[in-house]
C-alpha positions in Angstrom: 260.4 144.7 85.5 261.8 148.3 84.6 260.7 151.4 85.7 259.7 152.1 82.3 257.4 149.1 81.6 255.9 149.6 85.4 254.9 153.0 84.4 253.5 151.6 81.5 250.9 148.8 83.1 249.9 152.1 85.4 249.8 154.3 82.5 246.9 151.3 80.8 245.3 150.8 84.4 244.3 154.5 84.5 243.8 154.8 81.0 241.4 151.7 81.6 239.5 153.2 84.3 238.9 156.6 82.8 237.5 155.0 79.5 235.3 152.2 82.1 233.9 155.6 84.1 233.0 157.6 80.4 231.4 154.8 79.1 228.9 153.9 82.2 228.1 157.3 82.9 227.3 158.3 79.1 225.1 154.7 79.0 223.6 155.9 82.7 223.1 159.3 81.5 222.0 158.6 77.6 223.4 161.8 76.9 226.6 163.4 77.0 227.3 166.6 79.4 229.7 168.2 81.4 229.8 165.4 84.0 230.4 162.9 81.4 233.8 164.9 80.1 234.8 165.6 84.2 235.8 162.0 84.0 238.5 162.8 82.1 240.2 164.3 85.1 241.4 161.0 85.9 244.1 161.5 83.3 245.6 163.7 85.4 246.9 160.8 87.7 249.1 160.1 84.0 251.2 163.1 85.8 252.1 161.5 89.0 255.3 159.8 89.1 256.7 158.2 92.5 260.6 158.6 91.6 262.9 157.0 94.6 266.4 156.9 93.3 268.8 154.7 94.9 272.4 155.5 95.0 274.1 154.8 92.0 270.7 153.6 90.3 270.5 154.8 86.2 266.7 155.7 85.8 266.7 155.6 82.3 269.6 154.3 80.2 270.1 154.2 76.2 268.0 151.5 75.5 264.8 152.7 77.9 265.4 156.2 75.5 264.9 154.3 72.4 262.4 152.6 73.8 260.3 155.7 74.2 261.2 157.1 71.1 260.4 154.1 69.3 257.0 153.9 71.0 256.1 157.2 70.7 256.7 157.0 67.0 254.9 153.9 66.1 252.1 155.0 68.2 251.6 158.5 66.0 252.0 156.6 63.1 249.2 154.2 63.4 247.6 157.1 64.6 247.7 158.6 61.8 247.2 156.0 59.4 244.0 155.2 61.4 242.7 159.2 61.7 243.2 159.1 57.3 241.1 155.5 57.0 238.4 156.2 59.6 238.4 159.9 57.6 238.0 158.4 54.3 235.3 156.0 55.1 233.0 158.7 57.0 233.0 160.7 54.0 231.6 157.9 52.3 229.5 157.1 54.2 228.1 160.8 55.9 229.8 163.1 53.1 231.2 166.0 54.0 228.6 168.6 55.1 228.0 167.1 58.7 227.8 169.4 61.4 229.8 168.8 64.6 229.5 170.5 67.9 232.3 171.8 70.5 231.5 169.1 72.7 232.1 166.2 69.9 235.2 167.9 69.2 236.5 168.2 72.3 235.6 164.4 73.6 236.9 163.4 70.4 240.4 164.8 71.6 240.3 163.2 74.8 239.8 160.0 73.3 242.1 160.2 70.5 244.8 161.4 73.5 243.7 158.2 75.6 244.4 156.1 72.3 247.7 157.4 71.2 248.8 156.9 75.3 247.4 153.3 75.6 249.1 152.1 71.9 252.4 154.1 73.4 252.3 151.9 76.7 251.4 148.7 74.7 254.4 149.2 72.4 256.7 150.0 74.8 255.6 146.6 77.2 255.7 145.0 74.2 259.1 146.0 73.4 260.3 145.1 76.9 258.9 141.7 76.7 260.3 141.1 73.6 263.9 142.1 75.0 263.8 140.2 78.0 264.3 136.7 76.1 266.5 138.1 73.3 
């Protein structure tokens, strides 16, 4: 497994836990405050990278690079795609003139970050899987 798709499964795992810990304390707490959006300071272990290069050892070659890029863009792109249809059907649904506080904004960038990482590390162990048999 490369070092790439490894980072991946850890980037889910945590990705996994953070949603896990939101969810049961919003469902414990029936309301959402400041303690519920603390948990998304488990993201920050998404920064922590344990690097041990061997001598001679390429970390990331051409094909991990595409890869990435690859990921990255199919996971903004059904990002996108999925921000316009969910947009569309709420205004049909609310209309327009709904009023949205800081706090929904804000959670609803933390989760929108959290989705655009966990389709990013699905594609890309997806794209690893797929190139191991070809």
């Amino acid at each position: 497994m490369s070092r790439q798709e490894k980072r991946a499964w850890i980037m889910l795992s945590i990705i996994v836990i953070t949603l896990a810990a939101y969810f049961a304390l919003v469902s414990y707490g029936g309301k959402l405050d400041s303690v519920s959006l603390a948990v998304f300071a488990v993201l920050g272990f998404l920064g922590f990278r344990r690097i041990k290069r061997r001598p001679g050892e390429v970390l990331y070659d051409e094909r991990d690079l595409k890869i990435e890029r690859q990921a990255l863009l199919s996971s903004l792109c059904l990002f996108y795609i999925l921000m316009i249809v969910f947009s569309v059907a709420s205004s049909f649904t609310d209309g327009w003139d709904v009023n949205v506080s800081i706090r929904m904004v804000v959670e609803v960038f933390w989760i929108v970050s959290l989705v655009i990482w966990a389709i990013k590390a699905l594609i890309i162990i997806a794209l690893y899987r797929r190139s191991a048999h070809a």
